[in-house]
N, C-alpha and C positions, 0 to 999 in steps of 0.2 A: 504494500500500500504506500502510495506518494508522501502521504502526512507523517508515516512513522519513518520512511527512508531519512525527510529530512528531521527529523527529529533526533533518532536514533543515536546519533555521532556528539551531540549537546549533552549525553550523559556523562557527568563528569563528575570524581570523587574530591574532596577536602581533606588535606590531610589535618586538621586542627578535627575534623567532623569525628576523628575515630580515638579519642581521648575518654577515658572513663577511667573508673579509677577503685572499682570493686574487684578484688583479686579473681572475679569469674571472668570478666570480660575487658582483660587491660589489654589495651592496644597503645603502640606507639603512636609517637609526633610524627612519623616519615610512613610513605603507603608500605605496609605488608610486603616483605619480599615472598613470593611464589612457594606453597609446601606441597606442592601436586595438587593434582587437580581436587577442586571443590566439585563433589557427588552432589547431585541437587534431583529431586524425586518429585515431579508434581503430576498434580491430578490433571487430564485434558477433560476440558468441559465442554461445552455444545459452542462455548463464544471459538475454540481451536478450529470444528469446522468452517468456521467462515473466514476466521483471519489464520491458517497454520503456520504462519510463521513469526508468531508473535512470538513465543518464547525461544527460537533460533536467534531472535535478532534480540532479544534482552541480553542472552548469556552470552554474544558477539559481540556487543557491546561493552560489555563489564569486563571482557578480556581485551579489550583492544585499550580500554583506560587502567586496567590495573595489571595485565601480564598474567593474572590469575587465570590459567583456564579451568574450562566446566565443563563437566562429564553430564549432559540432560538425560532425563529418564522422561517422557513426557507419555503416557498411557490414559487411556478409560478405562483400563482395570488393572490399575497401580497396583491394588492388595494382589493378586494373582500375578503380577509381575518381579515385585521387591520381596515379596511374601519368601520366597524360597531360601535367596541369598540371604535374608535376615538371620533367616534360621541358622545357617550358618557363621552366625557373627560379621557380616558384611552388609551395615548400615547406609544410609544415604546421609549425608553430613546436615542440608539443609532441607527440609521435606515443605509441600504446600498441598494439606490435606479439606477434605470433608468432614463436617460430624453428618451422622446420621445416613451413614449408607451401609448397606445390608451385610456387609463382612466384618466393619466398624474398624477400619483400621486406625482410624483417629482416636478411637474409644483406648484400643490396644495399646499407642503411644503412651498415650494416657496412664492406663493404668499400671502398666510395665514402667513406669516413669521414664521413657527413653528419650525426654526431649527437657532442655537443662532452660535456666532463669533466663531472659531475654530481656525483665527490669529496664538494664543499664541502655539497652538499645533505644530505648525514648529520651533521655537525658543528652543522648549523643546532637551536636549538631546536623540539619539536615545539610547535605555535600553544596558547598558555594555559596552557605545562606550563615549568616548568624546565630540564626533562630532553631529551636531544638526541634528535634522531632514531635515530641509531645504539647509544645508547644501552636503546632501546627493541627495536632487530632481534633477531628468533631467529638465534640462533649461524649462518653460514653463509650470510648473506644476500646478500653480496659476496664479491668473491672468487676469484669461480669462472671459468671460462670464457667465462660467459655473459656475467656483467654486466661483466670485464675480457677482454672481446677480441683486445685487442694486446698483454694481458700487459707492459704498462706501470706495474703497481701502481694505476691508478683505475678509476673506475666510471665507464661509460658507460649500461650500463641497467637499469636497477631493478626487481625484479619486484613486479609490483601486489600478488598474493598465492597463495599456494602450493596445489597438490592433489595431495593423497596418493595412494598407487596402493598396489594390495590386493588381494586377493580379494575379489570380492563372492558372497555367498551368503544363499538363502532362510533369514532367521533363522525366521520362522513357520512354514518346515516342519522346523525345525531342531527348535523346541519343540515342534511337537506330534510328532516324533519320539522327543523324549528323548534326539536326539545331543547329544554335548559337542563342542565348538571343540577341535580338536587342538589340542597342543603339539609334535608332533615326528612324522616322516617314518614310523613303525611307526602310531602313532594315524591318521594320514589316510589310511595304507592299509587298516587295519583300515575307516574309516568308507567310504572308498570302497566296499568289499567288500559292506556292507551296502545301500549303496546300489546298486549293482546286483542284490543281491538284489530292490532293489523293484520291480527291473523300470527303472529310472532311468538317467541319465547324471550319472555323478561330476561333471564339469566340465566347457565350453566355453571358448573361444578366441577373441578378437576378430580378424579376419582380413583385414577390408575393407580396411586399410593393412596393409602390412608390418609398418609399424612396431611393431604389435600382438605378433607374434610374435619381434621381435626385441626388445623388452622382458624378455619370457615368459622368456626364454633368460638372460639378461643379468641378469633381476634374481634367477635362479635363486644365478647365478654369485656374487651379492653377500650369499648367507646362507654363503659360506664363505670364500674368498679374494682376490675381485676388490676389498673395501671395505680390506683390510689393505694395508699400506705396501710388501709384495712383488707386490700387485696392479695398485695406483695406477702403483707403478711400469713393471709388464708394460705398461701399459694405455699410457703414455706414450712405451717406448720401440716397441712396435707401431706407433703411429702416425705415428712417426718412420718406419721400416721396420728397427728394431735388433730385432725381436723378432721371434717366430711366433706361432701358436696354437697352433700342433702344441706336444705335449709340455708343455701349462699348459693346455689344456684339457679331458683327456680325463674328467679327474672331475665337471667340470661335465655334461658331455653324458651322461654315465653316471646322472647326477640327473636330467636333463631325461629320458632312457628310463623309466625308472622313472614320473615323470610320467606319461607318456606310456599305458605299461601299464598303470596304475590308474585311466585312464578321467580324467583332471583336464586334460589340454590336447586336446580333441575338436575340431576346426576347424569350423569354421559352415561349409554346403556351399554360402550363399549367398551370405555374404561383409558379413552385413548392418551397420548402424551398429550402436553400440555399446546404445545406449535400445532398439533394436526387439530386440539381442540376448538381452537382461535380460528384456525386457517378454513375448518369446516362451518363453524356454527356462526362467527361474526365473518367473515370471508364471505360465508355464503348467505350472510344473512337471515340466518333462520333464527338466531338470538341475538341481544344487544348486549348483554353484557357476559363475564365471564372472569369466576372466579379462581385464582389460579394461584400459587406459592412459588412456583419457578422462573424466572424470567422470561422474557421473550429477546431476539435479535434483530430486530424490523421494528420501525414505528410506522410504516405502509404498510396491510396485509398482502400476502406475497397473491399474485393473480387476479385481485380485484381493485386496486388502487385507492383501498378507503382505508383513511389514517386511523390511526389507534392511537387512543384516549386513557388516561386512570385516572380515578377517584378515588379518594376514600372510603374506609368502610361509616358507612350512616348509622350514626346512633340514635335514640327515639328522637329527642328532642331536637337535635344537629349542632349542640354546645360541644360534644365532643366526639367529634369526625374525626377517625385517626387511619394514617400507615403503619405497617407495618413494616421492618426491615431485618435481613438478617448479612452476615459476613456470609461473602459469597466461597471461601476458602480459607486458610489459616495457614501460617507460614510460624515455621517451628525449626530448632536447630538441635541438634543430637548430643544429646548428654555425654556421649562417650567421644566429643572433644575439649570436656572440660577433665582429659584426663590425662597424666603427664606424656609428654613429647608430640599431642596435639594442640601446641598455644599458637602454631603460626595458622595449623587450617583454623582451629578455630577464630582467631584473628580474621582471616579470610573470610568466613562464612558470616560473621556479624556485616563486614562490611559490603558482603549481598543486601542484606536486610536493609543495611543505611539508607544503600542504593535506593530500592525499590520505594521508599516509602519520601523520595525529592519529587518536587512535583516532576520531573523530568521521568524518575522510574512509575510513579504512577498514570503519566498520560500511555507511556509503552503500552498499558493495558485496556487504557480507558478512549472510545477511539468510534467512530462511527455503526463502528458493527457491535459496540457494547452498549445499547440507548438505553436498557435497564441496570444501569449501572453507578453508584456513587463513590468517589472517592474519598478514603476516611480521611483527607485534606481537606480542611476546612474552606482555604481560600482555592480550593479547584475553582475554574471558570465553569458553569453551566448557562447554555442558551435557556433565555427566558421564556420562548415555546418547546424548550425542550418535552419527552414525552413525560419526564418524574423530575420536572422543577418545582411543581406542589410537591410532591413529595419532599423532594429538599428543602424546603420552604418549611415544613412540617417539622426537619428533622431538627432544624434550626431551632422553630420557635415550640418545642416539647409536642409537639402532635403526632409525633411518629415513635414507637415503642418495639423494643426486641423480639423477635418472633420465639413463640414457646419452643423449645427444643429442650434446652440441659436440665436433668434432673427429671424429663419424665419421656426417658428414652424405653425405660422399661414394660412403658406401659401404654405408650402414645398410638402403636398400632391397630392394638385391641380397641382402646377410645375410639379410634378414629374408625376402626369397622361400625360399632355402634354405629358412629353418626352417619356416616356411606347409608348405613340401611333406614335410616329413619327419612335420609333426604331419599331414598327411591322409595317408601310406604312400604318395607317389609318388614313379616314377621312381628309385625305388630309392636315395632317401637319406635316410641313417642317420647320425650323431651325428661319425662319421669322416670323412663326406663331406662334412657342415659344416664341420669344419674346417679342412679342402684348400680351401673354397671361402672363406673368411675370410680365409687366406693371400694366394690367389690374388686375390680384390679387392682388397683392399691394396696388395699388392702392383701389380697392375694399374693401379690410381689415382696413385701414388707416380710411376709411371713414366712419367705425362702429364703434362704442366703447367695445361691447361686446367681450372676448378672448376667442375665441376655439382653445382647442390644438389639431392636429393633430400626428399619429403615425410616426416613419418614416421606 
């Protein structure tokens, strides 16, 4: 691509950028001389199809400014490819994983504790800039679960960079309709209304994972009381097993009905991915909107030339209309170079990470063919018709919240079958019988010691 050719060459390192000063991640005043190559192991995700040479030309890049070279593993089934040599005691030094997919190799990290403190790497300056790393983060960037795992106050993994989660809907038949973008629970029902008028389906449902519809549910719950401090806390003492969901959930489920009856959570009866969802049911018209957890690569539907639109999820009143967002990947560094005679890779491999996180290594990623895409750079540039500048807009001014994942990975799928069969009218459950069955997995899991992770 022309924009990253000329971009690409502007990647440059600071040597003042690689100073810290905690005996885990001490680097010198002068660049890193060369300790063989830096092993780097990342996940290929759906944005690889469109752009494959994005991460050729990162790790071309970083050797052409630091002499370090890089051995890439770049895969869509990284666990079945790195899985073997692991076992063998031959690690990847800097890894860029998933939570929540079906092998759980990030889980695995995790809990084998293979991937060492990362702390120092926000403190560090960004390469050519003054200003620190952390400095630079959108609020929330650490912190959380994710990238403090053991809940020891540091970071283990950093996310490369955030995607927003929304409604998606046909903006082009939006305008040549003449609807407005609701604001509130009475306006979507009304637009609903009219859209079956047209003979149409209000909305769709991503379905193929659970996890789809246990979103649907979850983030319904976070335009009223699951994102407040009596929620946070419901959320924490449940997964302890101090809490229920009986008797704190029933208003939420009373909202998702409602959804439900106005035609907005329709389940796919095929179960398809989330692109051939889009592509079929707003592509072709046959639905307006579509509710989805994955991103999309296109802000035009590919074969029909109608743009695509997101909004928030509507709450009753539309006081609190929020996004949702999660790290689209995680970038971790291998514990076993913080062991003697690896302090120059290690040295090397922090200063991948500097890289990646100057606005210079973040645009490498962030690029026409990424439109669901945010940078955890606060001052990244976004166009103001971008497709997820409300969203950023959002994330800015507190309206967009972390998508549920850590901590109910054990039980999220099951949930999320529930809810799958309540949005297609099966087997006779309804909004109360989710949450006997919320209870009861919880509960259920609590009462085993053994950890299975499930996909979401």
């Amino acid at each position: 691509m022309t924009d990253m050719e000329g971009m690409m060459p502007q990647l440059t390192l600071n040597a003042d950028a690689a100073k810290v000063e905690t005996p885990t991640l001490t680097l010198g005043a002068e660049p890193a001389a060369p300790a063989g190559p830096i092993k780097v192991a990342a996940l290929s995700s759906g944005y690889i199809d469109a752009y494959p040479d994005m991460w050729k030309e990162v790790c071309e890049a970083f050797t052409a400014e630091t002499g370090i070279e890089v051995t890439l593993t770049l895969e869509k089934n990284l666990e079945d490819v790195i899985g073997p040599s692991m076992q063998g005691g031959d690690y990847p030094d800097v890894v860029l994983l998933a939570t929540g997919r079906e092998k759980g190799l990030t889980e695995q990290f995790i809990k084998d504790k293979l991937i060492t403190d990362i702390t120092d790497v926000l403190s560090m300056n960004i390469p050519g800039e003054s200003a620190t790393v952390s400095s630079k983060l959108i609020p929330g960037f650490v912190g959380t679960n994710a990238t403090n795992p053991y809940g020891d106050g540091k970071t283990y993994l950093a996310p490369m960079f955030y995607s927003p989660c929304g409604l998606f809907y046909n903006a082009g038949l939006f305008q040549e309709k003449g609807w407005e973008v609701p604001s509130n629970l009475a306006e979507l029902e009304a637009l609903c209304a009219q859209i079956r008028a047209e003979g149409l389906i209000p909305g769709v449902v991503g379905t193929m994972l659970t996890g789809g519809p246990f979103s649907a549910v979850f983030n319904l719950a976070k335009t009223s009381w699951l994102t407040t401090p009596e929620g946070i806390g419901w959320e924490r003492d449940f997964l302890s097993g101090a809490a229920s969901a009986e008797g704190r959930w029933e208003g939420t489920m009373e909202l998702v009905q409602r959804y439900i009856d106005m035609g907005m959570f329709t389940a796919d009866p095929e179960d398809r991915i989330n692109v051939e969802l889009i592509g079929d049911y707003l592509g072709g018209r046959k639905a307006v909107f579509c509710t989805a957890v994955q991103p999309v690569s296109y802000t035009v539907i590919p074969d029909t030339g109608d743009e695509l639109g997101m909004m928030p999820y509507i709450g009753e009143d539309g006081s609190k209309n929020v996004y949702m967002y999660s790290p689209f990947c995680y970038f971790g560094i291998s514990r076993r170079l913080t062991e003697p005679g690896n302090e120059k890779k290690l040295e090397n491999a922090v200063r991948i990470l500097n890289l990646l996180f100057s606005p210079e290594g973040q645009a490498a990623f962030i690029t026409e063919q990424t439109p669901c895409v945010i940078s955890v750079l606060d001052s990244a540039a976004l166009p103001e018709d971008a497709l997820i500048s409300d969203a950023r807009r959002a994330l800015r001014e507190g309206r967009a919240f972390p998508m549920t994942y850590a901590g109910w990975e054990n039980v999220l799928a099951d949930m999320g079958q529930a809810y799958k069969e309540w949005f297609r009218g099966e087997s006779g459950v309804d909004g109360a019988r989710c949450i006997a069955r919320m209870d009861a997995l919880q509960q259920s899991f609590l009462s085993h010691s053994e950890e299975i992770y499930f996909c979401e």
